[in-house]
N, C-alpha and C positions, 0 to 999 in steps of 0.2 A: 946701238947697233941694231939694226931691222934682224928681226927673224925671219929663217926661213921654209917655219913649220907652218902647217897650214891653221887658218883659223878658229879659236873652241866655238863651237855651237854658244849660240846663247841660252842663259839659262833659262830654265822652264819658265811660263809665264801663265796667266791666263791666256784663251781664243782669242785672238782677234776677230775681226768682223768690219766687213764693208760694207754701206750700202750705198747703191745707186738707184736714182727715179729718175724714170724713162717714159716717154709718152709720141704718140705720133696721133695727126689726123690726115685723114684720106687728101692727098695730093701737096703734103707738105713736110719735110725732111722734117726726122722724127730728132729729137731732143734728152741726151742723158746729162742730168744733173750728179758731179762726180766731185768730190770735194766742195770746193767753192765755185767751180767752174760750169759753165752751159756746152756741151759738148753736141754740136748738130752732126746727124749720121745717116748716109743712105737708109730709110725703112722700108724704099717702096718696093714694090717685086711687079719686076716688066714694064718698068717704063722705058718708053721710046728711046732716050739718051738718056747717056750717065749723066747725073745732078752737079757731079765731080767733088763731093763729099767723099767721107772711108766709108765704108760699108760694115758691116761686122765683123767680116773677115780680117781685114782693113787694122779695123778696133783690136781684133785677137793680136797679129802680128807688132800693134802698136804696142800692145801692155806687154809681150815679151822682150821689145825693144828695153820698154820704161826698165823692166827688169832689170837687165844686163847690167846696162847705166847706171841708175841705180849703185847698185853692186859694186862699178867700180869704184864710186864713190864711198863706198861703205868700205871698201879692201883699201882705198888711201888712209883711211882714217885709222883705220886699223892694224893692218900691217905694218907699219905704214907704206904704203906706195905711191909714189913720187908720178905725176903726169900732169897734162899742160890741157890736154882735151881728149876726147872719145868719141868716138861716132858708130853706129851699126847697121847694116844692109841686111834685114830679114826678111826671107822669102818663104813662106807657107804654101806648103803643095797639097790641094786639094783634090780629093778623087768623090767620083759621083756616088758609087755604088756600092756600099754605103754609102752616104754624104760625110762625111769627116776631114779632116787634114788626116793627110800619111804622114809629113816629112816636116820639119822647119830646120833650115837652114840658116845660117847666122854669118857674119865677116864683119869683124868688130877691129874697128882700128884706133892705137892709142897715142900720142905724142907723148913720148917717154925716152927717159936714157935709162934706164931699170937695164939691169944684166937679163938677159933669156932665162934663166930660170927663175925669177922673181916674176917676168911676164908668166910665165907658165902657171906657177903657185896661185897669181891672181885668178888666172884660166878656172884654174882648178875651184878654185874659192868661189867661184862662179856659178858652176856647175853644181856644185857642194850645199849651197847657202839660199840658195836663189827661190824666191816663193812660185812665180809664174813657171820659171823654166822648170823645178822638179815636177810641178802637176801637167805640164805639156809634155815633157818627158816619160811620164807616167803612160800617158795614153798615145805616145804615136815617138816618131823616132826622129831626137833633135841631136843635129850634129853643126860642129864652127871650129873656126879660127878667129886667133886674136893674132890681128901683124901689129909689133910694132914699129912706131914708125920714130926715127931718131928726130928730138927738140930743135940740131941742126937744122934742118931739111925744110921746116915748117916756117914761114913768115910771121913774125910779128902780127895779131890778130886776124890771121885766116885760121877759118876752124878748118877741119876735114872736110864739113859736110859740103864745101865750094871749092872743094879740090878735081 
């Protein structure tokens, strides 16, 4: 029988610790190396047209994304919670004056029969657990929804993200 308490913290651990190597030359999209992967990124500043690469901003919104997902993958395994696919729409509002992000907003949607309060508890679990979201949370004001969305409703191999 699934519980429907929220998740125990994990136990103490040592730091972790990431690194990334990054580099850019004058007139050529700059380059972070990130796991095993080449990750190319707008670095320039003022060029004529977008390169149509993510940019940092771009990058920030994406690793909050990764987060979420992530996550929910982490609350099937554990809870366990039951879902088919996930998908998230995050929008970072940035203001000048300062330069910061004020707001990120999120709309995460899950292909699940889970009852509403089990979607919720994952919500939560989310919020609760999440390494990206609590340190963006920390410094500026992150607010979402999770729909879900019933396994009926969804075709045989359409994700969300082609919906």
């Amino acid at each position: 029988m699934a519980s429907s308490t929220p998740l125990a913290p994990a136990p103490a651990s040592a730091p972790h610790s990431y690194t990334v190597r990054a580099g850019v030359a004058p007139g050529h999209p700059a380059v972070a190396n990130a796991g095993s992967e080449a990750i190319a990124f707008d670095g320039s500043w003022g060029a004529p047209e977008p390169s149509g690469l993510p940019g940092p901003a771009d990058l920030l919104a994406s690793a909050f994304a990764a987060c979420l997902l992530k996550n929910v993958e982490r609350s099937s395994q554990l809870m366990p919670f039951r879902y088919q696919g996930a998908d998230v729409v995050v929008t970072a509002h940035r203001q000048d004056s300062p330069p910061r992000f004020s707001k990120i907003h999120y709309e995460l949607s899950v292909i699940t029969d889970e009852p509403a309060r089990r979607v919720e508890l994952m919500h939560a679990n989310l919020r609760r657990y999440g390494t990206v979201f609590n340190t963006l949370a920390s410094v500026c004001e992150v607010d979402g929804t999770v729909v879900a969305v019933p396994t009926a409703s969804v075709q045989p191999s359409v994700s969300l993200l082609s919906r």
